[in-house]
C-alpha positions in Angstrom: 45.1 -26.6 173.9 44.0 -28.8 170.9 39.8 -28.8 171.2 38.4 -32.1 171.4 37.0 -34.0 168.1 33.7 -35.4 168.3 34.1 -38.9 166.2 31.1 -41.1 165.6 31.6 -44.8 164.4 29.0 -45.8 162.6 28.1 -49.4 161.3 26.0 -52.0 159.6 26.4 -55.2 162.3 24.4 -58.0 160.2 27.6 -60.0 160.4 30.6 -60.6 162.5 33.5 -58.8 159.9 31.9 -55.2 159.9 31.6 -54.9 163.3 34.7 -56.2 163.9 35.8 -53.4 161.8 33.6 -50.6 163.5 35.6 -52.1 166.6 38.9 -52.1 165.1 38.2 -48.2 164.1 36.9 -47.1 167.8 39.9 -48.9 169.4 42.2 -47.4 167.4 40.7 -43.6 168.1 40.8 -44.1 171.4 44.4 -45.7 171.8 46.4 -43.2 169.5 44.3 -40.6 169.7 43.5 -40.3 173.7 41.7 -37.2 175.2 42.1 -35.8 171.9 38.4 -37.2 170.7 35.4 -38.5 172.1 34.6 -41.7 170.3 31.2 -43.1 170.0 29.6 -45.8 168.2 26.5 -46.5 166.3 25.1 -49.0 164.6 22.9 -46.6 162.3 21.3 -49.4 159.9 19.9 -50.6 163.0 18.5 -47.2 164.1 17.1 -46.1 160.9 16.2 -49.0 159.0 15.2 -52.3 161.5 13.8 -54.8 159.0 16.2 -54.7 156.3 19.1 -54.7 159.3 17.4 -58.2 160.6 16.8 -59.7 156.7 20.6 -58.6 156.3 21.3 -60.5 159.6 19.3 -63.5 158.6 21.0 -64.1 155.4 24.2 -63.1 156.6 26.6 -64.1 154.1 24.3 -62.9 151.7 23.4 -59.8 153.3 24.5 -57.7 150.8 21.7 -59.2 148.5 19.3 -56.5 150.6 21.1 -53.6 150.2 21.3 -50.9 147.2 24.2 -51.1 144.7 24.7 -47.4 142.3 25.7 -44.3 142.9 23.8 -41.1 144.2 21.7 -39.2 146.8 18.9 -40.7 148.0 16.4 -39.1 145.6 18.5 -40.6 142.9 18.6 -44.4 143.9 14.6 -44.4 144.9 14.0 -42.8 141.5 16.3 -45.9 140.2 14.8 -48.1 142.4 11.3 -47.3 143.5 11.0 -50.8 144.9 14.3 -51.8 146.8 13.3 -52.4 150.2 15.9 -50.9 152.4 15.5 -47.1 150.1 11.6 -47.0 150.9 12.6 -47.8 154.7 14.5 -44.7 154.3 12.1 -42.8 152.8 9.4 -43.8 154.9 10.7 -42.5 158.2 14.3 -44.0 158.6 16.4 -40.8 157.1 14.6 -38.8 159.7 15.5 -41.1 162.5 19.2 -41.0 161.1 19.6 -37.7 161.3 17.8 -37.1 165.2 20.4 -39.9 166.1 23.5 -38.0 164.7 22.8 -35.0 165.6 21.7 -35.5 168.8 25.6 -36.8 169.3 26.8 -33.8 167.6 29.8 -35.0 165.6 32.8 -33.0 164.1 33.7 -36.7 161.7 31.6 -39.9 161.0 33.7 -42.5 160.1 31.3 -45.5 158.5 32.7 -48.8 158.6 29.9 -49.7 155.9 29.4 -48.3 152.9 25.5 -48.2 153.4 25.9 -46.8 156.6 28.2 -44.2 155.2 25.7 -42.9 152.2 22.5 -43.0 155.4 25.1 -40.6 157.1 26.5 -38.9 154.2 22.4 -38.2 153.0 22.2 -36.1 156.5 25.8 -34.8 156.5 24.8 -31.6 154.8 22.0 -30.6 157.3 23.6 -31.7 160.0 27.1 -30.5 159.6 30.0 -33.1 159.6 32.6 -34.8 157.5 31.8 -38.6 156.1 34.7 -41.2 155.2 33.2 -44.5 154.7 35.8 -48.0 154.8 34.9 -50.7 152.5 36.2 -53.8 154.4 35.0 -56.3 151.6 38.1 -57.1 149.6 35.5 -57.9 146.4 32.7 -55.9 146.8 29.9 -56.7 144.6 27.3 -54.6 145.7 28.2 -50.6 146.9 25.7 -47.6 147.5 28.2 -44.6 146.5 26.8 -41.6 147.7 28.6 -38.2 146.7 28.7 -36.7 149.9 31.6 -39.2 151.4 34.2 -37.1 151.8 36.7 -40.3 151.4 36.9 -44.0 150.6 39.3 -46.3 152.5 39.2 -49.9 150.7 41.4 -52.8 151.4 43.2 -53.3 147.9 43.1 -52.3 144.6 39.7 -54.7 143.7 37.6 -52.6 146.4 39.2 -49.3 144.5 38.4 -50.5 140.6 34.4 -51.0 142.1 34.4 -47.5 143.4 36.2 -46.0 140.8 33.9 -47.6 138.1 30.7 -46.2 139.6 32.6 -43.0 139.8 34.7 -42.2 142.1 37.5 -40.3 141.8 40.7 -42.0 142.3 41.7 -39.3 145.1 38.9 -40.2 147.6 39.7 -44.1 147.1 43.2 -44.7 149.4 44.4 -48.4 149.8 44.7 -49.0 153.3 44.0 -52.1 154.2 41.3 -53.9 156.2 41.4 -52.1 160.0 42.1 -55.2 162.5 41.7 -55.4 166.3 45.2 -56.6 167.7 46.7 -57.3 171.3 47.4 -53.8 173.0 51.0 -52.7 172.7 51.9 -54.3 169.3 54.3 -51.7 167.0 52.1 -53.3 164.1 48.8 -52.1 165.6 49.2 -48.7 163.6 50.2 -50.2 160.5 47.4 -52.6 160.0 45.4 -49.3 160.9 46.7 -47.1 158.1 43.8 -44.9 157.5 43.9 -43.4 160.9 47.6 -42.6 160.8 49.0 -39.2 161.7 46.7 -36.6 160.1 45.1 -38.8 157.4 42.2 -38.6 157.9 42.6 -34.2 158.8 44.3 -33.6 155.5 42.0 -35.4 153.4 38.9 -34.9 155.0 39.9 -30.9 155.3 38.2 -28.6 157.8 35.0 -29.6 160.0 34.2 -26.1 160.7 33.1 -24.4 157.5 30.4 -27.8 157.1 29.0 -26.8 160.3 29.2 -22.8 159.4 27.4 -23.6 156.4 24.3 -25.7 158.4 24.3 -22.9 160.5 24.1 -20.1 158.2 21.0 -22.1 156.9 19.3 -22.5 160.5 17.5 -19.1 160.3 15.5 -19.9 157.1 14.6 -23.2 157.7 13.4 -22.4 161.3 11.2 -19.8 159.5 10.1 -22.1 157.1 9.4 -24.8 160.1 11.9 -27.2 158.9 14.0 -29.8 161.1 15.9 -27.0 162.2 13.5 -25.8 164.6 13.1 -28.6 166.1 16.6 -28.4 167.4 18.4 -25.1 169.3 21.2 -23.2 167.7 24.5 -24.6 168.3 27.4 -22.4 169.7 30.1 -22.2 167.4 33.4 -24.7 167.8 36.7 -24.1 167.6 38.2 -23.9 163.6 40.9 -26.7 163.5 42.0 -29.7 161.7 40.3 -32.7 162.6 41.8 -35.4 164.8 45.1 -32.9 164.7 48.0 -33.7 167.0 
């Protein structure tokens, strides 16, 4: 028996089109995927960084305005940007709550259906232990936080694509896939307009879950020596080595 993948959707919902597309992305989990995974959502700018999350949702159609545009870890865009509002709500305590709220729902994949929410997700991947692939649902993105950690970027055409690959992405983790829709239940065209999450997409470029969590674990003993955010938190037991969201 396949063992179950734990798949957290992960947002920014300032606006009506990236929720609709953290929607689109749980639906389509659970209605092709089944008992396979166990989807659950979050809206993680939310969680970790409140104020810029309401400005964002203010401004709404110029929500993007608040957020970070280069590429790098978080070290790297504060040391760019010592002053840019949402990164010093990061640094100030929202990273911490991030990474509390992800791994208290223990998850094999995050899928972010914001690129900001995917590089807050992709900061903690490491210490936590899961896979990051990020959609871009902006057709013409103007501003993009590209953190090196996302595993994978799904875009909506080739303009999305030429923004990542100029801040240095590699062509390979930017696929074309379209924009993920909700559509009525039972629709043959549900799966196409939902291309990213076709059979084994996501498993063969994404890889292997496992060895990310074997390699937080291997690190557990030090850091609960050194009194780091490991021991704070039991050991986990170790999961079954399989491709993720396999048939």
């Amino acid at each position: 028996m396949t063992p179950q993948r734990r798949v957290v959707v992960v947002g920014a919902g300032f606006g009506g089109g990236h929720e609709s597309v953290a929607e689109a992305i749980a639906d389509a989990l659970r209605r092709h995927r089944g008992a396979r995974v166990r989807v659950a959502s979050l809206d993680l700018l939310a969680r970790c960084a409140p104020r810029s999350a309401q400005l964002a949702a203010i401004a709404y159609r110029g929500g993007e305005e608040y957020f970070p545009d280069g590429t790098g870890t978080l070290a790297t865009m504060v040391a760019a940007a010592p002053e840019d509002p949402l990164l010093r709500e990061l640094v100030t305590g929202g990273i911490a709550s991030a990474r509390a709220a992800l791994d208290a729902l223990e998850p094999d994949i995050v899928i972010a259906a914001h690129p900001v929410a995917g590089a807050i997700a992709a900061e903690v991947s490491e210490r936590c232990g899961f896979v990051v692939v990020s959609v871009v649902g902006d057709l013409w993105p103007q501003r993009l936080w590209v953190h090196p950690a996302v595993r994978l970027y799904f875009v909506g055409g080739t303009p999305a694509r030429d923004a990542l690959t100029a801040r240095g992405v590699e062509w390979a983790r930017a696929v074309v896939s379209g924009v993920p829709v909700s559509g009525p239940p039972g629709r043959a065209a549900a799966r196409a307009r939902l291309l990213p999450f076709e059979e084994g997409s996501v498993a063969a470029a994404a890889g292997r879950s496992e060895p990310h969590r074997a390699a937080a674990r291997e690190r557990e003993p030090a850091d609960r020596a050194a009194g780091g955010p490991s021991a704070q938190r039991p050991a986990r037991p170790p999961r079954a080595d399989s491709r993720l969201l396999q048939r």
